[in-house]
N, C-alpha and C positions, 0 to 999 in steps of 0.2 A: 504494500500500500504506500501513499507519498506520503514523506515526514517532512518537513521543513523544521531546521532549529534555525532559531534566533539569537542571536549575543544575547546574554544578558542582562546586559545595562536596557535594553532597548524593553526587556519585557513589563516594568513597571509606565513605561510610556504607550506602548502596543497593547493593554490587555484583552483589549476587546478583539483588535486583529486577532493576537494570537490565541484567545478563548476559540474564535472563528474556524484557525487554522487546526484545532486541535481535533479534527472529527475523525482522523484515522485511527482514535482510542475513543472510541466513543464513550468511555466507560471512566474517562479522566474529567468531563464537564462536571463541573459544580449543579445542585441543584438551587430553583427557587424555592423559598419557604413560603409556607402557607396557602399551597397552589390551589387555585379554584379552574372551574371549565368556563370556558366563553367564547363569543364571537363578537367580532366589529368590524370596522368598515374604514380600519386605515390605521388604527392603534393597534396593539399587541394583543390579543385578551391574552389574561392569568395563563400561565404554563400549566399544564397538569400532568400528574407522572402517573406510567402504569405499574403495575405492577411484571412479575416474570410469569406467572400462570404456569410455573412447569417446566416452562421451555430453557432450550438450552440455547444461549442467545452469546454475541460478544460482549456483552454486558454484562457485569455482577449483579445480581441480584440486589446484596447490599452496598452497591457501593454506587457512586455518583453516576444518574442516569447519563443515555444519549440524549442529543436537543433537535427534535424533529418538529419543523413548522411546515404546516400548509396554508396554499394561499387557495380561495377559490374564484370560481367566476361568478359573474355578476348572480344576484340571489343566495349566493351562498349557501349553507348547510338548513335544511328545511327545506329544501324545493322540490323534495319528493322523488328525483328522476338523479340526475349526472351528478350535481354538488354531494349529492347522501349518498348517492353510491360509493364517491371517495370518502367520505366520515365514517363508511362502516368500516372502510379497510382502513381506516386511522382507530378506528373504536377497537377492533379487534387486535391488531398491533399494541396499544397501548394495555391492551387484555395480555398479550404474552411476551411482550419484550420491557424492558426497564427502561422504560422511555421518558424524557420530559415533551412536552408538544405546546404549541402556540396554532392557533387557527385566526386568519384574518381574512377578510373579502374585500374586493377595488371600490369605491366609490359607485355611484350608479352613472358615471359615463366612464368607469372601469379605466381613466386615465393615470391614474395612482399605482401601476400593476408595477414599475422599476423599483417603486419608491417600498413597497412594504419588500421585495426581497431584498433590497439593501437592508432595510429594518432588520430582519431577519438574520441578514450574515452579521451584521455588525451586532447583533447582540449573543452572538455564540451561536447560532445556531448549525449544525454540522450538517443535516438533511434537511433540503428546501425542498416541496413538492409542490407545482402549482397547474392546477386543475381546469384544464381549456388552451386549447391552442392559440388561442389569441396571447397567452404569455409564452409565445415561442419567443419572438424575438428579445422581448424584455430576460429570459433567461438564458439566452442565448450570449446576450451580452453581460448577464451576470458571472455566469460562467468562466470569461475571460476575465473580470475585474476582482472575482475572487474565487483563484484556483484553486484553493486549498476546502472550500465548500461542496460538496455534493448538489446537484439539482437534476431534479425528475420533472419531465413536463406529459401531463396524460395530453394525449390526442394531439401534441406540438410535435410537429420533424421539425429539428433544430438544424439546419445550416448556413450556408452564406445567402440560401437562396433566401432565408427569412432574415439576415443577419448579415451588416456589412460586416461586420465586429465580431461575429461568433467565428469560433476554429471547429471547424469541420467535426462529430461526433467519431470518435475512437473507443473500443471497449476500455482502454483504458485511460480515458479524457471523464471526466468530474459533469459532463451533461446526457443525463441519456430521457428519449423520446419512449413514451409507451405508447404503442399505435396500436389500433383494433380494425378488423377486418367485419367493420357493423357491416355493410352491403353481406357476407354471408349469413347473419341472422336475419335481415330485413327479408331475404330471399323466403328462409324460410318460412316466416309470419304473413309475406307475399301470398304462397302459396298456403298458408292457415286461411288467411283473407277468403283467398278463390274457391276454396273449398267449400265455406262456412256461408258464404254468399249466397242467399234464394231468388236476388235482384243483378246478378250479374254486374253488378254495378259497387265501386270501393274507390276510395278514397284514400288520398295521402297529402299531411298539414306537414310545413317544412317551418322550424323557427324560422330560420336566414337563409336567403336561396346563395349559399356559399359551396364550394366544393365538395366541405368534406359533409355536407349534410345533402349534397346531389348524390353521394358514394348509398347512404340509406334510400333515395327514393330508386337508382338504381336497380339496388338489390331488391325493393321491395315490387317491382315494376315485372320484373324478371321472373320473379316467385311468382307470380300473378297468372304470368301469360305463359307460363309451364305448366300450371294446373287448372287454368281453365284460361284458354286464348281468345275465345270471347269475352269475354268482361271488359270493360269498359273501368277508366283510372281515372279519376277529378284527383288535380292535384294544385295546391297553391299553398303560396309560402305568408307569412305574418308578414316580415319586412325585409328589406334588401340593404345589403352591405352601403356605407357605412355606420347604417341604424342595424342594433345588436340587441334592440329589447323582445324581437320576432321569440326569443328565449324565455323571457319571464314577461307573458304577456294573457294571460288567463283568459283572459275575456275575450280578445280580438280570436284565441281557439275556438272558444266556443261561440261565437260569431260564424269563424270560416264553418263549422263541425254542423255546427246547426245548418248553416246551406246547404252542404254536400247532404245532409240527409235529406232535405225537404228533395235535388234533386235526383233522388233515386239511388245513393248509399245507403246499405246496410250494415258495411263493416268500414271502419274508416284507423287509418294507423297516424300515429305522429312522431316525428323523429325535430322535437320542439320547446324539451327541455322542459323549463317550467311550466309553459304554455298549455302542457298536456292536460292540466287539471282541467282547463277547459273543453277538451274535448270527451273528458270523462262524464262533466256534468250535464252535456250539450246531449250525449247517450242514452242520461237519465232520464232527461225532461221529452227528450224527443220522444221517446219509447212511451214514458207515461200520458204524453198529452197526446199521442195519436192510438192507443190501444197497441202497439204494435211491440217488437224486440229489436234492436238495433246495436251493433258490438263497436266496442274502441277496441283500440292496440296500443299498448301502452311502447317505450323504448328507456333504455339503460340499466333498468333496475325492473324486480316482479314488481308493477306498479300496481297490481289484484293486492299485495300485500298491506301498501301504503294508500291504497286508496279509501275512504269510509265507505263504511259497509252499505250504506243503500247504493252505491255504485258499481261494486264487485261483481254483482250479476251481468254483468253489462262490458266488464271487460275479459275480452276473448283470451289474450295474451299478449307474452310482452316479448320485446326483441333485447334481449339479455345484450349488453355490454360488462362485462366484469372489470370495473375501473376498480372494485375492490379490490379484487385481486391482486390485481398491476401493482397498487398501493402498498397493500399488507407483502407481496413479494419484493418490492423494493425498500422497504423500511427491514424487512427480516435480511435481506442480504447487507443490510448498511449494515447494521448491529453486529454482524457476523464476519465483518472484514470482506465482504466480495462483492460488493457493489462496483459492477460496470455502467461505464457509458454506452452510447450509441443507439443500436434501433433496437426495439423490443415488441414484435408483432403478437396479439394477442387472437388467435383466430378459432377456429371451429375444431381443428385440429387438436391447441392445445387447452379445446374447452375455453378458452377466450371472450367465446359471444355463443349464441344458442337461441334455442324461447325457451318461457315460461310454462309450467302447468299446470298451477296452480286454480283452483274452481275446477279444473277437471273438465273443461269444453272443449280441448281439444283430444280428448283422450281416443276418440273412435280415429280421428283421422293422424295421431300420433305412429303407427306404421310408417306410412306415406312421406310424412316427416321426416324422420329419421333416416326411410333410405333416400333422402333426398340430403340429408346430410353427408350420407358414407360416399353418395358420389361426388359432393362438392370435395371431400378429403383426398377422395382418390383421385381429381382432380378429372375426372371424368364429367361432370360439370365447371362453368369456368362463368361466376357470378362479377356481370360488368361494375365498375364501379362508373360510369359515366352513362346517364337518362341517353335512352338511345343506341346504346353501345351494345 
């Protein structure tokens, strides 16, 4: 792992540098006292430690935790979908490794995203994780400003193409990207859609018509017209770049949700972040105020889990991203000395991305599924990531 020592003399002037620089002993950081849990919107919240649960981590049990901070994206922790998917793999991490943790989120025009991961390095923090690709660049160039830091970014490819400033990702360079292969779940929820459809007719709500959220209507496009090639696709997105609230926009979902149903959707998917609640509700009401049944599809997370209950009947399934995973697998390799840089694809293959089962409404057409996954693995299926493609 890198050590950097520093003369002496310089450590009572550096301590924060080198509190910073000291993450290849994660096990050497001081703790804070009196730690509580929290969230904010540009300040630090209270550090909180976990415990070891068992595990056998590079950390002592008893002795001074590792300092792992996450940043999130806009909405932060509570939004039901992508932010909570990375707090469980923070919750659970903090469950088995001897962690200290700091959770912070950008401002609401997310322009604060440089400033909290400096916050961060400069207050010791050895593992920076920040949750949305819009902090590609901003850690990209953190990266280079402080080598001696660890940074994770879910769903950011960090390089020059995002970054004049960033140095290219290497396994052993201090930045690595967790990317997910969502277009192969969306395929298969696609094809739940097609299936589950008595109207031939389905829908897809996009937060932000951005690339990596064209890679989900893709795959979900795809799954569609493989298991039923008539059907018919309403697709629109909340908002277009460089408006970023198409993600935490509730209402304007169920706005689009309730259209596509009055025109002839019955199952309707959102790949929309926060947004989604509104396509949840939009399910509810449609279904109750016309006599009828009508399904959502949730994305990132089982959102039948976190949704309230008079909704659940109403959602089909969800197109699994495991940001948890990514998460709690990158904070277990930091603690344990083997944390790399570089790319980290999370796919279908390494159980990565998937659907949901939960409510048990897909269970008759769960066959169908499945060999619909074993041919995407053997690559005998080839899920575009480009509408069209």
């Amino acid at each position: 792992m890198r050590k950097v020592i520093r003369p002496l003399a310089l450590l009572a002037i550096l301590a924060i540098i080198v509190a910073a620089c000291s993450k290849n002993n994660p096990g050497t950081t001081g703790a804070t006292s009196n730690s509580t849990t929290g969230t904010t919107s540009g300040t630090t919240s209270a550090p909180t430690t976990g415990t070891t649960g068992g595990s056998t981590t590079g950390t002592s049990p008893t002795g001074p935790p590792a300092k792992v901070g996450m940043v999130y994206d806009i909405g932060g922790r509570g939004d039901k979908s992508f932010n909570d998917s990375a707090a469980l793999g923070l919750d659970k991490a903090k469950k088995d490794f001897n962690i200290q943790t700091a959770e912070l989120q950008p401002n609401s025009g997310g322009t604060n995203r440089a400033d909290l991961l400096s916050q961060l390095a400069g207050q010791g923090f050895q593992l920076i994780i920040g949750v949305g690709f819009l902090y590609a660049p901003s850690i990209g160039a953190a990266g280079t400003q402080f080598p001696d830091v660890d940074f994770a970014n879910v769903d950011g490819a960090i390089d020059h193409t995002t970054c004049d400033t960033c140095k290219d990702e290497t396994p052993d360079g201090n930045v690595a990207s967790l990317l997910f292969a969502a277009n192969e779940g969306a395929y298969l929820v696609g094809c739940a859609a097609a299936l589950t459809s008595k109207t031939h007719n389905v829908g897809f709500i996009g937060g932000v018509n951005i690339e990596l959220i064209n890679e989900f209507e893709a795959g979900f496009d795809a799954g569609v017209a493989k298991c039923d090639p008539n059907a018919k696709i309403q697709s629109q997105y909340i908002s277009q770049p460089p408006d970023f609230s198409g993600f935490n926009d509730p209402a304007k979902g169920q706005t689009i949700a309730q259209g596509m149903y009055q025109n002839g959707a019955d199952v309707v998917y959102h790949a929309a972040g926060g947004s989604g609640a509104g396509l949840f509700a939009a399910a509810e009401a449609y279904s109750q105020q016309n006599n009828t049944h009508v399904w959502a599809i949730g994305t990132d997370s089982d959102q039948y889990l976190s949704a309230p209950k008079d909704q659940q009947p109403f959602i089909l399934t969800s197109n699994l991203k495991r940001v948890d995973t990514s998460v709690y697998d990158t904070i277990k390799a930091f603690v344990n000395g083997q944390f790399k840089g570089g790319i980290s694809t999370f796919n279908l293959a390494n159980d990565g991305v998937g659907y949901a089962t939960s409510g048990g409404f897909v269970k008759d057409i769960e066959p169908q599924l499945n060999q619909l996954k074993q041919d995407i693995i053997s690559g005998k299926i080839k899920v575009p990531t480009k509408v069209g493609g």
